[in-house]
TIRO-2110 file (N, C-alpha, C; in Angstrom, 1 decimal):
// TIRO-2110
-25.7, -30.7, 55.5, N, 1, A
-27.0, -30.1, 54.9, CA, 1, A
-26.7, -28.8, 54.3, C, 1, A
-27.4, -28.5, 53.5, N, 2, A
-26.9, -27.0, 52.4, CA, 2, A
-28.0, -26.2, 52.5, C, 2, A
-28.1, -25.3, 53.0, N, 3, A
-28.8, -24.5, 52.5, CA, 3, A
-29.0, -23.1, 51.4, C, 3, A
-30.3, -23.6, 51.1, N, 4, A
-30.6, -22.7, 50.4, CA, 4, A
-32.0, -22.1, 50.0, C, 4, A
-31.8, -20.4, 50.1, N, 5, A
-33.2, -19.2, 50.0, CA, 5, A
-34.0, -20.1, 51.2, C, 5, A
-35.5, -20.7, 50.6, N, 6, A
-36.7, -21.2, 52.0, CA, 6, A
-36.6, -23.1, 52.1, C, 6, A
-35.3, -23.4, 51.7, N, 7, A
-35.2, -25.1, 51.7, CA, 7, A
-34.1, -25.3, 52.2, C, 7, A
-33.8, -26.5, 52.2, N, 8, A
-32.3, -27.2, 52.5, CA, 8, A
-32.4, -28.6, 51.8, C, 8, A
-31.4, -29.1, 51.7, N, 9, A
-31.6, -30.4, 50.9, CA, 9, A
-30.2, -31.2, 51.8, C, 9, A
-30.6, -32.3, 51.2, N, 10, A
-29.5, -33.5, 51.8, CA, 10, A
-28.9, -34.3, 50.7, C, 10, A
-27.6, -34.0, 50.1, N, 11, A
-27.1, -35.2, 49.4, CA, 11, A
-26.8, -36.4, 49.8, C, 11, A
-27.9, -37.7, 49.2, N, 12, A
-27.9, -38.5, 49.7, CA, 12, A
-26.9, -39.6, 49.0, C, 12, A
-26.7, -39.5, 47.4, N, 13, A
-26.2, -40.4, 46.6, CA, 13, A
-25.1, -39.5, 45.4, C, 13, A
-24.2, -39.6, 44.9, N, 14, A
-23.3, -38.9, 43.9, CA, 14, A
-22.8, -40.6, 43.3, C, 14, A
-23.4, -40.2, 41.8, N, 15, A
-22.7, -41.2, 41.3, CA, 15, A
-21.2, -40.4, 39.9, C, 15, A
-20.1, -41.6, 39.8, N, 16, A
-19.3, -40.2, 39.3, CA, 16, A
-18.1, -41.7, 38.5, C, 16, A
-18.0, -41.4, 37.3, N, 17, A
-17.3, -41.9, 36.6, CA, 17, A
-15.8, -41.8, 36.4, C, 17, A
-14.6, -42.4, 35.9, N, 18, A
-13.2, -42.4, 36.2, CA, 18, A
-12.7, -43.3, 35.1, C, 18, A
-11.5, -43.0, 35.1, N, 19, A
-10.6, -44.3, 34.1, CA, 19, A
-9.2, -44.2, 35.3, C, 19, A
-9.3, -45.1, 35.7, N, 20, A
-8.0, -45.7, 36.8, CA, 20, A
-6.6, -45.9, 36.0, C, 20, A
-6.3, -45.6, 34.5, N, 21, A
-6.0, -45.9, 34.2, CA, 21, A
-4.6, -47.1, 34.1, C, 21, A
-5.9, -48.6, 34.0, N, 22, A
-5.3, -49.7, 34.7, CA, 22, A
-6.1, -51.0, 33.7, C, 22, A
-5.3, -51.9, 33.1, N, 23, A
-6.0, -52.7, 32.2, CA, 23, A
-6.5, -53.7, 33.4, C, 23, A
-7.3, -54.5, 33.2, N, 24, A
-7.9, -54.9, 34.1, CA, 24, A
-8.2, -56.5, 33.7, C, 24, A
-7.5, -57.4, 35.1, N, 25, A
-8.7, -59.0, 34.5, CA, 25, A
-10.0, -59.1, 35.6, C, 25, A
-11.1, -59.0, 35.1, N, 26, A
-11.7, -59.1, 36.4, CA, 26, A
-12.1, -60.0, 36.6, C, 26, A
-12.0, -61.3, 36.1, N, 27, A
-12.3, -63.0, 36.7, CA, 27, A
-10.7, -63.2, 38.0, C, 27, A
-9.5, -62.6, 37.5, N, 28, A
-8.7, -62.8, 38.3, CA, 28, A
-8.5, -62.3, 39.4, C, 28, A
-9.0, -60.7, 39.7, N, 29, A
-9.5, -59.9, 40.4, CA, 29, A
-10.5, -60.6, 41.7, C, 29, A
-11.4, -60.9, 40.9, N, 30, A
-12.3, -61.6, 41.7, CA, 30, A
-12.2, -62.8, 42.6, C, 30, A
-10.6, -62.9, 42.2, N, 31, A
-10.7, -64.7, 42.6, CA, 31, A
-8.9, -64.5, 43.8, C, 31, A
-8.6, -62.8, 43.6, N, 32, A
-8.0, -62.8, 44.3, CA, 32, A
-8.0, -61.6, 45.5, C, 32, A
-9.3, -60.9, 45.4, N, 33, A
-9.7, -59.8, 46.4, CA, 33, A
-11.2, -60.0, 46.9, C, 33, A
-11.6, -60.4, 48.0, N, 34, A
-12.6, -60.9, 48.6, CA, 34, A
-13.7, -60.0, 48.2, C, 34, A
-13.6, -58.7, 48.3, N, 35, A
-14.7, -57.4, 48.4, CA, 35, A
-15.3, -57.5, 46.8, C, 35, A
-14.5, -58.1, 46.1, N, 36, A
-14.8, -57.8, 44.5, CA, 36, A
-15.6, -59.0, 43.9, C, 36, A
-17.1, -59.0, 43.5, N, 37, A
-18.1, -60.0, 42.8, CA, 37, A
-18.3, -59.8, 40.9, C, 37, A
-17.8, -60.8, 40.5, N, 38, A
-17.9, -60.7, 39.1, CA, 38, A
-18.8, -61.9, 38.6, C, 38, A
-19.8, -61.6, 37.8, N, 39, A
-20.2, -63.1, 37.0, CA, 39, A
-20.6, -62.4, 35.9, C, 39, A
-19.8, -62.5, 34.8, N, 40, A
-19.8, -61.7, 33.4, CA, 40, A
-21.1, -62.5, 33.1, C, 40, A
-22.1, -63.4, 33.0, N, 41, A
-22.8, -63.8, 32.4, CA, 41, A
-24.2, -62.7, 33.2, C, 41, A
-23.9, -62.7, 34.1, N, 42, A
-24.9, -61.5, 34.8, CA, 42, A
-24.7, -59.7, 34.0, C, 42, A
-23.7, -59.8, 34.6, N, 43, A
-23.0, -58.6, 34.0, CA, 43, A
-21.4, -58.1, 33.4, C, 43, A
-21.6, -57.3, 32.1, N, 44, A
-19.7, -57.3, 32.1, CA, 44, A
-18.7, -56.8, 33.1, C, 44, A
-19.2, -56.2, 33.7, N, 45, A
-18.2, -55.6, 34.7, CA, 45, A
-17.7, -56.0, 36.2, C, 45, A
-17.0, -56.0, 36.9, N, 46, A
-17.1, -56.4, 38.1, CA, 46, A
-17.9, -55.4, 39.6, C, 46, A
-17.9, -55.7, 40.4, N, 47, A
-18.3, -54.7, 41.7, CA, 47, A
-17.5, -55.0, 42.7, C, 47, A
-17.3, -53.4, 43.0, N, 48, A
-16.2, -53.6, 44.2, CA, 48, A
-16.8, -52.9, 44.9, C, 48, A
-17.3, -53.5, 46.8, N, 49, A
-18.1, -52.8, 47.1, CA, 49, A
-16.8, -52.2, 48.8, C, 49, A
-16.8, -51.1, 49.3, N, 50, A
-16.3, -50.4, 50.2, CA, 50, A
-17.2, -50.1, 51.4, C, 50, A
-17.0, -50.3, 52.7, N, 51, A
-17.4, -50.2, 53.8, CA, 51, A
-17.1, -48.2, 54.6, C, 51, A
-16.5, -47.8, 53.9, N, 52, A
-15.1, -46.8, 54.3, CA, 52, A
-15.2, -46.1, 53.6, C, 52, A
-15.3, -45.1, 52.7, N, 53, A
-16.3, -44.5, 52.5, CA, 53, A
-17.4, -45.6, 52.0, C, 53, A
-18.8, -46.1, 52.9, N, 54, A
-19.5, -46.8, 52.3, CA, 54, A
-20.1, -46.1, 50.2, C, 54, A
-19.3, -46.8, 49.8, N, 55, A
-19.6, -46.9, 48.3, CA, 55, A
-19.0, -48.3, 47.4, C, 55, A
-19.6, -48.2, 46.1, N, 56, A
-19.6, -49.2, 45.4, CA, 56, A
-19.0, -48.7, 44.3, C, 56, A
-18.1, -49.6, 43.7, N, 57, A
-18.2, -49.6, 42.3, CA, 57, A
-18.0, -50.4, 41.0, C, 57, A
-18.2, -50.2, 39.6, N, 58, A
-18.4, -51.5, 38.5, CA, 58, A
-16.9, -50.9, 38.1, C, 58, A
-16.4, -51.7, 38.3, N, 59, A
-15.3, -52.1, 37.5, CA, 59, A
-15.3, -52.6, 36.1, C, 59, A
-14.8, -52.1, 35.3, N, 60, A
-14.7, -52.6, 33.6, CA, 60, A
-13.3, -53.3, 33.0, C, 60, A
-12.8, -53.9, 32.5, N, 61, A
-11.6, -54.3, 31.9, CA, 61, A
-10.8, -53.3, 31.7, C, 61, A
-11.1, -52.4, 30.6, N, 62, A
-10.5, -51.1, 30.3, CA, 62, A
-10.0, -50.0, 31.1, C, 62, A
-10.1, -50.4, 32.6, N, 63, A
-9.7, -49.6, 33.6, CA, 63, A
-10.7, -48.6, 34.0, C, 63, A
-12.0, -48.3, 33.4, N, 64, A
-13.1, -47.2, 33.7, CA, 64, A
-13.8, -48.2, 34.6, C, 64, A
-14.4, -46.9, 35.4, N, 65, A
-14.7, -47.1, 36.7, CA, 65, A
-16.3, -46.3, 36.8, C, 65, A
-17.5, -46.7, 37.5, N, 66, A
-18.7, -45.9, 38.0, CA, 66, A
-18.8, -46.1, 39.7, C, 66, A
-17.9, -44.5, 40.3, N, 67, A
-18.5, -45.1, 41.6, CA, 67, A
-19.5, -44.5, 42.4, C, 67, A
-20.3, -45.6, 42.9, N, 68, A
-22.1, -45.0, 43.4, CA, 68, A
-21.9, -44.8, 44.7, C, 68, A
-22.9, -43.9, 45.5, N, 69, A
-22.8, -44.3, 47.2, CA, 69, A
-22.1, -43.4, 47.8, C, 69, A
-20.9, -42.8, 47.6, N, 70, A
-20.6, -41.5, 48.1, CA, 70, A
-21.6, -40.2, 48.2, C, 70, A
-21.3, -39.4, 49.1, N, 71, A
-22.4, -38.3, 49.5, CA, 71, A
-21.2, -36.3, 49.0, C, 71, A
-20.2, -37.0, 49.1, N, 72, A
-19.5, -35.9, 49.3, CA, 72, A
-18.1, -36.4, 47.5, C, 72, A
-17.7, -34.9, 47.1, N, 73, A
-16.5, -35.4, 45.8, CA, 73, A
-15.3, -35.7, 46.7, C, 73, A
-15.1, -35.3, 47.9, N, 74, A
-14.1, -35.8, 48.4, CA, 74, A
-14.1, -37.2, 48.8, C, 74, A
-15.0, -37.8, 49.2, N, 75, A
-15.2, -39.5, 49.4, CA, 75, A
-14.9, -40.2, 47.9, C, 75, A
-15.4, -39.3, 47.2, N, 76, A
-15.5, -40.1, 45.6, CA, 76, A
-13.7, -40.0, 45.3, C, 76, A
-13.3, -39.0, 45.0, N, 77, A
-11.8, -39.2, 45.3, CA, 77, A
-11.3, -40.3, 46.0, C, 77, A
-11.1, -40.2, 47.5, N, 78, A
-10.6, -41.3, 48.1, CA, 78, A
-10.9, -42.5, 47.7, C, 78, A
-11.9, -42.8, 47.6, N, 79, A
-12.3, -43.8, 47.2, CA, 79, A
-11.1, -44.3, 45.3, C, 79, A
-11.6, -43.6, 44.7, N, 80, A
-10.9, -43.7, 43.2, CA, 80, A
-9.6, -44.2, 43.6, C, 80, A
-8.9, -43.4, 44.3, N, 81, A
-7.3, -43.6, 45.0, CA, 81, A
-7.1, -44.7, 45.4, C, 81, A
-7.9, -45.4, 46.5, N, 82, A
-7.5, -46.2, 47.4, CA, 82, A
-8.2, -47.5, 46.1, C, 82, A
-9.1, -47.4, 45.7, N, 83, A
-9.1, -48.5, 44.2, CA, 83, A
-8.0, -48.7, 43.3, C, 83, A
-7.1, -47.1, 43.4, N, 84, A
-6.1, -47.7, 42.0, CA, 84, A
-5.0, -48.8, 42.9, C, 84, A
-5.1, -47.8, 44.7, N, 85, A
-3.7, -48.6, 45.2, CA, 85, A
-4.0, -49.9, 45.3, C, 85, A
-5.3, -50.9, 45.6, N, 86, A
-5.7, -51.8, 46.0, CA, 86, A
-5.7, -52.8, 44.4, C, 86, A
-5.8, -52.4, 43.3, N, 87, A
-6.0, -53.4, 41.8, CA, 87, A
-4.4, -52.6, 41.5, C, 87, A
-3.5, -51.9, 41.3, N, 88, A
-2.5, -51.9, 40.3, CA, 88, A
-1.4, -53.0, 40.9, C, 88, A
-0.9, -53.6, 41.8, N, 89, A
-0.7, -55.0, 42.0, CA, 89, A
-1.0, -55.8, 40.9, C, 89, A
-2.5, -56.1, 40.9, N, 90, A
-2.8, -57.0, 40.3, CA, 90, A
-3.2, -56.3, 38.2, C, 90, A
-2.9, -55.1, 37.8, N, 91, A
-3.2, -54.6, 36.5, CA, 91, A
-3.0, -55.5, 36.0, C, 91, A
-3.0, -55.7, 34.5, N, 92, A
-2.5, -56.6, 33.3, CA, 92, A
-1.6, -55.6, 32.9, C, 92, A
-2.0, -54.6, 32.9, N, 93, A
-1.4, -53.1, 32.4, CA, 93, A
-1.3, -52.0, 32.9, C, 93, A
-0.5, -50.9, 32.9, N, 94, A
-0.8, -49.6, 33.6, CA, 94, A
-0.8, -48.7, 32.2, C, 94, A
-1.8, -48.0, 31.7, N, 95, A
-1.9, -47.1, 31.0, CA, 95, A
-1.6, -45.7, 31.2, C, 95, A
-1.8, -45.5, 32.3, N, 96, A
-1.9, -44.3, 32.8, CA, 96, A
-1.1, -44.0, 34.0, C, 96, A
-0.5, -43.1, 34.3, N, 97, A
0.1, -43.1, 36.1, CA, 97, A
-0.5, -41.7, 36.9, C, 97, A
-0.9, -41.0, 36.1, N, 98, A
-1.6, -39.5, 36.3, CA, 98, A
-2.8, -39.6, 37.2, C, 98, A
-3.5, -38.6, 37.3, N, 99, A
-4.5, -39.0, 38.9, CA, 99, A
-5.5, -38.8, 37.7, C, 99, A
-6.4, -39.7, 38.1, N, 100, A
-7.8, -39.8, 36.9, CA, 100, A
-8.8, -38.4, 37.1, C, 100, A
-9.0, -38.0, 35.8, N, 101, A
-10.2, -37.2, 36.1, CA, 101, A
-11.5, -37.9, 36.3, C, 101, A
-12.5, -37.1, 37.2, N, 102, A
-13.3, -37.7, 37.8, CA, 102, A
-14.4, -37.0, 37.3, C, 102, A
-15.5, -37.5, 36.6, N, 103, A
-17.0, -37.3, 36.3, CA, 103, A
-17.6, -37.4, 37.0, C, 103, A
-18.6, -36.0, 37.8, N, 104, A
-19.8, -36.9, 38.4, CA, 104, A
-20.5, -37.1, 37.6, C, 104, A
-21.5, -37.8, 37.3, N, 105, A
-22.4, -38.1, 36.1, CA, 105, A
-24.0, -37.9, 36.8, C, 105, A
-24.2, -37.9, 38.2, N, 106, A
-25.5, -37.6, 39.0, CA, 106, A
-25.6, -37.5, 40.5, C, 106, A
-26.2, -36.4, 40.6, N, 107, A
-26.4, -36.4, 42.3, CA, 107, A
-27.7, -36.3, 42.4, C, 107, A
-28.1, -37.2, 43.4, N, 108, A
-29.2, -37.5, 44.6, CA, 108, A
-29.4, -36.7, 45.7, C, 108, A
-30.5, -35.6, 45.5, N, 109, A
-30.1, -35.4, 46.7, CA, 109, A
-32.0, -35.1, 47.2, C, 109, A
-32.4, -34.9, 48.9, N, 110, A
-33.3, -35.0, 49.2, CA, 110, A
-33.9, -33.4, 49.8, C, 110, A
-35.1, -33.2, 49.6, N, 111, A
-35.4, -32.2, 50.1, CA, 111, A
-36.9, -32.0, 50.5, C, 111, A
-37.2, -30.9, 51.3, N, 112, A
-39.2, -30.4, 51.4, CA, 112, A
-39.1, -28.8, 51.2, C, 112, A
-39.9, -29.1, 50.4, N, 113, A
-40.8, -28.1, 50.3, CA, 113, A
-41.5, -27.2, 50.7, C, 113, A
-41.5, -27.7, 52.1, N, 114, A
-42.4, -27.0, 53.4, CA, 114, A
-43.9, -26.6, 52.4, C, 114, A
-44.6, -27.4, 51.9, N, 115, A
-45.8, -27.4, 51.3, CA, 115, A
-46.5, -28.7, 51.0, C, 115, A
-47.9, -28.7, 51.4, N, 116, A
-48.3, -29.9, 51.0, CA, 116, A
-49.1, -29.8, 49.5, C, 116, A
-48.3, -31.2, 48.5, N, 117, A
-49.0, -30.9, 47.3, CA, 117, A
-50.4, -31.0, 47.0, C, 117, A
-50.9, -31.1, 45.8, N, 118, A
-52.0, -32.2, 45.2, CA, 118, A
-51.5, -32.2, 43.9, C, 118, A
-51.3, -33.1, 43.8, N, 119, A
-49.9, -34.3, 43.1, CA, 119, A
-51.1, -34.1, 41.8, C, 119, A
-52.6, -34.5, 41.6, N, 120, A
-53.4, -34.9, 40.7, CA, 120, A
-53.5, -33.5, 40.1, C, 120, A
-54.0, -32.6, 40.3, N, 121, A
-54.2, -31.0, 39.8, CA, 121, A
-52.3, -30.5, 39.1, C, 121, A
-51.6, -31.2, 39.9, N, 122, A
-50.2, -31.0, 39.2, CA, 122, A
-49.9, -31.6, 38.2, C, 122, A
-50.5, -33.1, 38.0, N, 123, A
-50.3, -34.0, 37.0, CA, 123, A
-51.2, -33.4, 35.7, C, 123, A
-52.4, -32.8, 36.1, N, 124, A
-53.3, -32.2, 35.5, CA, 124, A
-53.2, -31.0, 34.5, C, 124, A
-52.6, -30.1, 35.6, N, 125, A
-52.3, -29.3, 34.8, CA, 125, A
-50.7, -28.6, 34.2, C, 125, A
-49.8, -29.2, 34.9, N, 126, A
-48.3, -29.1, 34.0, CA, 126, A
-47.9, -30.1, 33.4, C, 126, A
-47.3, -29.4, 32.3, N, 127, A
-46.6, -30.4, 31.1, CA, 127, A
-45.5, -30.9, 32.0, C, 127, A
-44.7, -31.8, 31.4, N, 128, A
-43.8, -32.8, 31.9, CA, 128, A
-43.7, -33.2, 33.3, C, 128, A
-45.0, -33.9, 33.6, N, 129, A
-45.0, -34.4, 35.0, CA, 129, A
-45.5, -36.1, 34.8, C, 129, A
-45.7, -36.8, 35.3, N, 130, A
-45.9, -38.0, 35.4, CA, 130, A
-46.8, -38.3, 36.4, C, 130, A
-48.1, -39.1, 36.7, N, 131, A
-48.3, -39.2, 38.1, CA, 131, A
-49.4, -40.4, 37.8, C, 131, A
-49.1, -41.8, 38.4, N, 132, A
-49.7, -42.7, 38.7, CA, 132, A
-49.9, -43.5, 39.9, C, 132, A
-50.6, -42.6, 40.4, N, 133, A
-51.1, -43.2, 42.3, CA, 133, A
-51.0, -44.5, 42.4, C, 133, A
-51.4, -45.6, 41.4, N, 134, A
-52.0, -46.8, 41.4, CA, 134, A
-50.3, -47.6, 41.1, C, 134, A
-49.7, -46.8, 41.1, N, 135, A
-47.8, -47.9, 40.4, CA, 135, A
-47.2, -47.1, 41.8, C, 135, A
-47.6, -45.8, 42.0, N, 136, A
-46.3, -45.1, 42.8, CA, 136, A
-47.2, -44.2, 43.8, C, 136, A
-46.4, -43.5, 44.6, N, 137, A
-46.8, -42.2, 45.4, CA, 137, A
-46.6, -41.2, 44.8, C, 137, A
-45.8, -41.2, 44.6, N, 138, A
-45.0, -39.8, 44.2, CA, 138, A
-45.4, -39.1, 42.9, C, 138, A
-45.2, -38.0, 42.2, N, 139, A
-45.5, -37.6, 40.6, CA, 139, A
-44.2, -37.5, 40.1, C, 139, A
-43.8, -37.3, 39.2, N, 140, A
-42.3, -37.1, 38.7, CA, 140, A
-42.5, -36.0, 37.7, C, 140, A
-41.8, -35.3, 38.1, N, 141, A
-41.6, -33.6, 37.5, CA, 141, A
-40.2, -33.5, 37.0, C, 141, A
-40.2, -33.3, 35.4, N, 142, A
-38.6, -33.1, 34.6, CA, 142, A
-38.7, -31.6, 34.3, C, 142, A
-37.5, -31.7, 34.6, N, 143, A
-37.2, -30.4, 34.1, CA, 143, A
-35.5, -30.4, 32.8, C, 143, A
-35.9, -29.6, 31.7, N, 144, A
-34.7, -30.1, 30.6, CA, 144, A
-33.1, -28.9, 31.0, C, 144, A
-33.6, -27.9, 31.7, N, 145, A
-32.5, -27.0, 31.9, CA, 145, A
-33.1, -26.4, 33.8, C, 145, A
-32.3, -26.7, 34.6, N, 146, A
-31.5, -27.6, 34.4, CA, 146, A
-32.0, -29.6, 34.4, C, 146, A
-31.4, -30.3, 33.9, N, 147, A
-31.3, -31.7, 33.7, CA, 147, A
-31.5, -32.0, 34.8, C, 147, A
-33.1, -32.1, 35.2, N, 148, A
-33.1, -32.7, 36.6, CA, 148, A
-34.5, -33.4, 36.8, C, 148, A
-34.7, -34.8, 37.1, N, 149, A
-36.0, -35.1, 37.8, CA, 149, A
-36.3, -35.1, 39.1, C, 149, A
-37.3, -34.5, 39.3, N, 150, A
-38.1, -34.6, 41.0, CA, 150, A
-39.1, -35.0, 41.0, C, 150, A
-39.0, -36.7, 42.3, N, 151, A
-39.7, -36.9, 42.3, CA, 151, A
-40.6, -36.3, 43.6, C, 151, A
-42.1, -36.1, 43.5, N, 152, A
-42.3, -35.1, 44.4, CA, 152, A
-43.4, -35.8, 45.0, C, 152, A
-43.6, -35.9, 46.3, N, 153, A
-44.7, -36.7, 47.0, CA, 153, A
-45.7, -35.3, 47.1, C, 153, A
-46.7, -36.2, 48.5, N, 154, A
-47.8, -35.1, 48.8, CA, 154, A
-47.7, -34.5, 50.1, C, 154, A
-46.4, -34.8, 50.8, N, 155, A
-46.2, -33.9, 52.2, CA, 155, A
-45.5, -32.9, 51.7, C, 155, A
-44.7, -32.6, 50.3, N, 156, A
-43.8, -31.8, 49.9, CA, 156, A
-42.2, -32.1, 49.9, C, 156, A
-42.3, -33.2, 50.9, N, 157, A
-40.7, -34.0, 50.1, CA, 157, A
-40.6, -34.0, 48.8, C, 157, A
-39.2, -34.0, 48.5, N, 158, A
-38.8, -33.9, 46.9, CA, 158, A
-37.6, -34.7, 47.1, C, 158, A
-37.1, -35.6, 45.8, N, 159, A
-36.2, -36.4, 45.6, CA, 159, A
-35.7, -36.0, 44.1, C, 159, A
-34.3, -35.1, 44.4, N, 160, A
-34.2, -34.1, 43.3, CA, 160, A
-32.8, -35.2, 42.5, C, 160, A
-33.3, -35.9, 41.2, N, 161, A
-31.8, -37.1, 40.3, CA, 161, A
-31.6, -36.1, 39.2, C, 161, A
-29.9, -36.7, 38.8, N, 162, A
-30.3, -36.0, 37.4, CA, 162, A
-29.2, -35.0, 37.5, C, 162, A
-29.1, -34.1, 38.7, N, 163, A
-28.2, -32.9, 38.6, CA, 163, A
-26.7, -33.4, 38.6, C, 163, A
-25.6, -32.7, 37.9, N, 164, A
-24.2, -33.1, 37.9, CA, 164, A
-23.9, -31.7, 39.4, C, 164, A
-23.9, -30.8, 39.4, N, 165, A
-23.4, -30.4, 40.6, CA, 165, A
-24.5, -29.4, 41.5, C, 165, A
-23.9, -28.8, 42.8, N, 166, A
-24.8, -28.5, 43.9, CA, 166, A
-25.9, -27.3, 43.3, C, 166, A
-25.0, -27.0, 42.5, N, 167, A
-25.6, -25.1, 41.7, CA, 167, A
-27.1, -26.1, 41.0, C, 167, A
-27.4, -26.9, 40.1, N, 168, A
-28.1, -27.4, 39.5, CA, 168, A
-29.3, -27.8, 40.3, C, 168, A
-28.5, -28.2, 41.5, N, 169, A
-29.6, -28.7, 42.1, CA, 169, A
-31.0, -27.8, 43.1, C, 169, A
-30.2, -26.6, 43.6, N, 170, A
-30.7, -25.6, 44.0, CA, 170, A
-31.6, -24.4, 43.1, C, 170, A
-31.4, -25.0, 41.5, N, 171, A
-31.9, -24.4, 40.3, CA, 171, A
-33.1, -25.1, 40.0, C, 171, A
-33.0, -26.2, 40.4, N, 172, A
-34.2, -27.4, 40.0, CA, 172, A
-34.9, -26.9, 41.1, C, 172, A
-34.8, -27.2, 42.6, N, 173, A
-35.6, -27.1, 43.5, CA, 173, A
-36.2, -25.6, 43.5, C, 173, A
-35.8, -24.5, 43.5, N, 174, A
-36.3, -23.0, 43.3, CA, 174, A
-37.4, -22.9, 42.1, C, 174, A
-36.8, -23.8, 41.0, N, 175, A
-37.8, -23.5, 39.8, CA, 175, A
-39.1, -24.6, 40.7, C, 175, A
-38.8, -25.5, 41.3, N, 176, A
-39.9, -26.4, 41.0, CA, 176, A
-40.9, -25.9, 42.1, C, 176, A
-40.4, -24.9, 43.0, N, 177, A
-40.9, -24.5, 44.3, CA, 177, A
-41.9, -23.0, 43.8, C, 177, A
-41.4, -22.8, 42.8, N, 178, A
-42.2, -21.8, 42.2, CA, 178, A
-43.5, -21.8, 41.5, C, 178, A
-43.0, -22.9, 40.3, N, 179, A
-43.8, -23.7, 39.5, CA, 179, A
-45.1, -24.5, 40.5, C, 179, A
-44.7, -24.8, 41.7, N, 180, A
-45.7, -25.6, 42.2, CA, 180, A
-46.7, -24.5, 43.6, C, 180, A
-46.2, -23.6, 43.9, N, 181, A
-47.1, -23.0, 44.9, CA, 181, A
-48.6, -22.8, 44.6, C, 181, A
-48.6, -22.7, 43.1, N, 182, A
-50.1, -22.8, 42.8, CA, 182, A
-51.0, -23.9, 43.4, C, 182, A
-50.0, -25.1, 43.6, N, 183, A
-50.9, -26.0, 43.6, CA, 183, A
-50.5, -26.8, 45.0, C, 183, A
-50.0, -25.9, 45.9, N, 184, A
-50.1, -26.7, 47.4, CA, 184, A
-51.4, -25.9, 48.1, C, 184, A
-51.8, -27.4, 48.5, N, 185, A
-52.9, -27.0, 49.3, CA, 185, A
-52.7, -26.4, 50.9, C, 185, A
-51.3, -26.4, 51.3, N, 186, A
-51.0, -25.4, 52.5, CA, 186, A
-49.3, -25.5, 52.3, C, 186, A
-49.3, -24.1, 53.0, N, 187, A
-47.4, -24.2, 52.5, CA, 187, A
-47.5, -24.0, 54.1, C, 187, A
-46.3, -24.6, 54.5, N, 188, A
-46.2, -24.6, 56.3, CA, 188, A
-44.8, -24.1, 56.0, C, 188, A
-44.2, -23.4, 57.4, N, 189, A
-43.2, -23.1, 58.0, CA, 189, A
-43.0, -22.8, 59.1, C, 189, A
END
């Protein structure tokens, strides 16, 4: 758990892109590593799902890789590694032998507010929010710098997508914690 200034947050999800570089068959793949589900008519890519660090990932032909479900970049690493050692046996090709650079492309992560909202007066009166009681609970509040959506209930939980690293995320939550005290109807601590 991280803290930060009057919150803390929990990274719950890091999704983070790679090229293994490793040409890839993934009908063959599929038919000779149990953990890996392919049906190209569903989708192009394959899934390779991991118990160990519990994460997932789509496997592509081209050797690029998305993997979801990790909490921490060191899981996301191991993970990448223990995927190249596990498919370059089976490559078509090795393109690459270098250690892949690694993208995160989004972090998940959870937090409160220590405030309770009113989601409708926020929907009401700030631009870029979203809020339909009758589809969801939650409002959804964007913010363009930093690149982040929160979704934000009415106990003051926040579900901060969208940010590439921890700095971003602590930028989103402060701006949104600010932006919103007008409109909690009690802020607890």
């Amino acid at each position: 758990m991280s803290k930060s200034k009057s919150f803390d947050y929990v990274i719950t999800n890091m999704v983070a892109s790679a090229s293994l570089g490793l040409e890839l068959d993934l009908y063959s793949l599929a038919n000779k590593i149990p953990e890996i589900e392919y049906e190209p008519e569903q989708f192009p890519g394959a899934i390779l799902k991991y118990t160990d660090p519990k994460a997932s990932l789509l496997l592509f032909k081209n050797g690029k890789v998305v993997c979801v479900g990790c909490k921490k970049k060191e899981e996301i690493e191991k993970t990448i590694q223990k995927t190249i050692k596990k498919l370059t046996p089976y490559a078509k090709k090795i393109t690459k032998t270098k250690k892949p650079k690694i993208e995160i492309t989004n972090i998940v992560a959870s937090a409160n507010l220590h405030m309770e909202l009113d989601l409708y007066k926020i929907a009401y009166k700030l631009r870029d929010v979203e809020y339909e009681p009758e589809q969801f609970p939650g409002a959804i509040l964007k913010f363009k710098d930093p690149k982040a959506s929160l979704l934000l209930f009415k106990n003051g939980k926040v579900i901060c997508a969208g940010a590439k690293n921890e700095n971003e995320i602590k930028l989103a939550l402060a701006k949104a914690k600010k932006l919103l005290i007008p409109y909690a109807e009690k802020v607890m601590r």
